[in-house]
N, C-alpha and C positions, 0 to 999 in steps of 0.2 A: 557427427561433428564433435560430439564431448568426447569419443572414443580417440577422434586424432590429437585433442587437443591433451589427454589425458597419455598417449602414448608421446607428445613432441616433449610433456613434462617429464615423465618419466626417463627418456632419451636425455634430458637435460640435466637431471639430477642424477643420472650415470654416469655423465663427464666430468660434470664440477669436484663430484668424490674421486673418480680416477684422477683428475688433475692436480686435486689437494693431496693426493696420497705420494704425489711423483714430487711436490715441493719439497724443496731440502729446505731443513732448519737448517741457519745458524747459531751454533749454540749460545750461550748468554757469557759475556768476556769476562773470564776469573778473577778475583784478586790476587796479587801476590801471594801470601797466605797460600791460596788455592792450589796455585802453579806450583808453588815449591813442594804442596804436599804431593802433586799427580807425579812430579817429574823423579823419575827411579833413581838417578844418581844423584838428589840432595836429598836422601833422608836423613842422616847423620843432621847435614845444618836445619833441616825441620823439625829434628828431636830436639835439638837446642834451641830454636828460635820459642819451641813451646815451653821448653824447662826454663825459658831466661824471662821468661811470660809478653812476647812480644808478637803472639799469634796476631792479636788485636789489632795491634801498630800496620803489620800485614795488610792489613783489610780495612784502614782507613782509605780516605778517598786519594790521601799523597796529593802530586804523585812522588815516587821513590826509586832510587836506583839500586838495586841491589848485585852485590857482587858477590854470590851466594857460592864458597868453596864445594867443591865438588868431595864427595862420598871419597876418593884416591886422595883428595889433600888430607882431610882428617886422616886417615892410615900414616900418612907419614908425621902429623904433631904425636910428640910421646905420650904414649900414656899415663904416665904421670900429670902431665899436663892439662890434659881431658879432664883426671879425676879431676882434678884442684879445678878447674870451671866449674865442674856439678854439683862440687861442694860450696863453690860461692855466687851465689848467683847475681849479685851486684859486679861482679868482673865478667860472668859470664854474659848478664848483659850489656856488659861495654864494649867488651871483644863483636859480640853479635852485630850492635849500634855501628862498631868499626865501619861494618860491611856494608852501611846503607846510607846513600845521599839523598837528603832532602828532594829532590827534583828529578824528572826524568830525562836520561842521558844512552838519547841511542847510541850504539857505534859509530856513525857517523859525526857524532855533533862531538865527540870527546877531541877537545886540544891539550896541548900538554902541558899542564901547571897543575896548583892544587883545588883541591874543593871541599868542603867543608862537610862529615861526618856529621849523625845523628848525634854519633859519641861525641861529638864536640873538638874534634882534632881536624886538622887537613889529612887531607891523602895525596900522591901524587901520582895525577893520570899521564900516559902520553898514549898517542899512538901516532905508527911508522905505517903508512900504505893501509893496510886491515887488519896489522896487528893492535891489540889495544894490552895495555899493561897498568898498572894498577899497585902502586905500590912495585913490591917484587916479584908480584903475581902475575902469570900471563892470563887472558882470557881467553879461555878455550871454545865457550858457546857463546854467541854472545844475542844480543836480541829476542830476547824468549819472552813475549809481550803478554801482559797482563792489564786488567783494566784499569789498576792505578799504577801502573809504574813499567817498568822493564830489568829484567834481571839477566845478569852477566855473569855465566859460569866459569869461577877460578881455580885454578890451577895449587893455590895455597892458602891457607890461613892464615890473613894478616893479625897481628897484636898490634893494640895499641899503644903508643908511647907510652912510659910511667908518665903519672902525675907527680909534679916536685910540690 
């Protein structure tokens, strides 16, 4: 009798482990911050988002919209222009700020008017069918979800208006 009872446990504790072993995790939902660091076409805006010191901003709980230019827009701002960001890092974190709205804004829900910058300016969203546009910028990826926020890959680097 202990031998059956002793082989039905055994039997039972070889399934539970095959069966726990065949579970998928789902892995645990990134911060922004995160997503921008894993994703290969914005390292350029996740070298600056760290040199502008707004890693941290990233990985608050938001949530936040970010319109993170893509690794091809920087190629095309001049490089003069780049330097003088990395040299100032109060412009480079405005410029950065440009690119993030308080709130999250899937593709979907974008209408067209403005909305209000971290940096503290408006920006002017629209979109036509599934195109979403953004300032001058087209959105090329859009929807790339993160636990605080959602980020929309652009096509340019917007500046910020001067301040008078």
């Amino acid at each position: 009798m202990f031998r059956r009872y002793a082989l039905q446990s055994a039997l039972a504790l070889v399934a539970v482990t095959a069966l726990g072993a065949c579970a998928t995790h789902t892995p645990a939902p990134q911060t922004l911050a995160e997503t921008v660091a894993k994703t290969s076409s914005l390292q350029t805006f996740n070298a600056l988002v760290a040199e502008a010191g707004m890693t941290e901003t990233l990985k608050t709980a938001g949530p936040y919209t970010v319109f993170a230019p893509s690794d091809a827009a920087f190629k095309a701002v001049p490089a003069k222009t780049l330097d003088a960001l990395k040299a100032d890092k109060a412009l480079l974190k405005s410029v950065i700020s440009y690119h993030i709205v308080p709130s999250r804004l899937a593709s979907a829900d974008v209408k067209t008017g403005n909305v209000k910058t971290l940096q503290g300016a408006d920006i002017a969203l629209a979109r036509a069918g599934t195109f979403v546009t953004v300032e001058e910028a087209m959105v090329e990826q859009a929807d790339i979800a993160a636990s605080n926020g959602v980020i929309h890959m652009v096509d340019t680097v917007m500046m910020p208006p001067k301040k008078k």
